[in-house]
N, C-alpha and C positions, 0 to 999 in steps of 0.2 A: 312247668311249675304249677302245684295248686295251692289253694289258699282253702280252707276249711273250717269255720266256725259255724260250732253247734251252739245252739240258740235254745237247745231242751233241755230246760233244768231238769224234769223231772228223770228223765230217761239218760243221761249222758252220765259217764265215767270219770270219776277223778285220778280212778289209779287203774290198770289190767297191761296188754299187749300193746304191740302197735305193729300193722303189719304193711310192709312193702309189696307192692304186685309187681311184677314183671309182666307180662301178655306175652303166649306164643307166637314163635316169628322166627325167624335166621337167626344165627348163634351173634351173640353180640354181648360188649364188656358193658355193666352196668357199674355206677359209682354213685353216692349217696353224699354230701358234708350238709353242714351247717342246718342239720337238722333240728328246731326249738319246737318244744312244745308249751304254752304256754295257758297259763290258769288265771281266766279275768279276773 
């Protein structure tokens, strides 16, 4: 789990991509829910 807030107004995004990583390693099933993005 991570937890992630940008605290840069000037420089930070309200709108574009959002991207998932995986890291190399043995074949394995990846699954994603309850993903929020949220706008203080």
């Amino acid at each position: 789990m991570s937890e992630v807030i940008d605290n840069d107004s000037i420089n930070s995004k309200a709108s574009g991509h959002l991207g998932l990583q995986v890291h190399v390693g043995p074949p394995m099933k990846v699954a994603y829910r309850n993903i929020q993005l949220k706008n203080p």
